[in-house]
N, C-alpha and C positions, 0 to 999 in steps of 0.2 A: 874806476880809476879817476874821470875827469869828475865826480862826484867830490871826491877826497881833496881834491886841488881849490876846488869851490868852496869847498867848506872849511881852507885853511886858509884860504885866501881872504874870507868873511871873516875867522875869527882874528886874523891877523889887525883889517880894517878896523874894527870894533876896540880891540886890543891900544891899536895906535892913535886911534877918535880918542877912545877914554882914556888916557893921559896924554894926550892932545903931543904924540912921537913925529915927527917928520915935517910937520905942517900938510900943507895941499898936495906934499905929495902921496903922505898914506891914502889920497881918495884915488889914488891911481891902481891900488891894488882892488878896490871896489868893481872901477871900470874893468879891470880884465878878468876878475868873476865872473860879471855881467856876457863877458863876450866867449868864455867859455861855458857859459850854464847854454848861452842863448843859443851858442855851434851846436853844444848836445843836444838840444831839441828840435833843431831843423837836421841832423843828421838820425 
């Protein structure tokens, strides 16, 4: 489940990078990737 989240949440980044959506804020859904990929692997 926290797989599927991570992986929609990258392709959303990606998504919003390449036609430059949001400004700095699309890099915030990067960051909470980052902090769910990184909870999955210390739990």
């Amino acid at each position: 489940m926290i797989w599927t989240i991570i992986v929609v949440l990258v392709v959303l980044w990606l998504l919003g990078f390449s036609f430059h959506i949001g400004g700095g804020l699309i890099h915030i859904l990067l960051v909470i990737a980052l902090i769910a990929l990184i909870v999955n692997l210390l739990t």
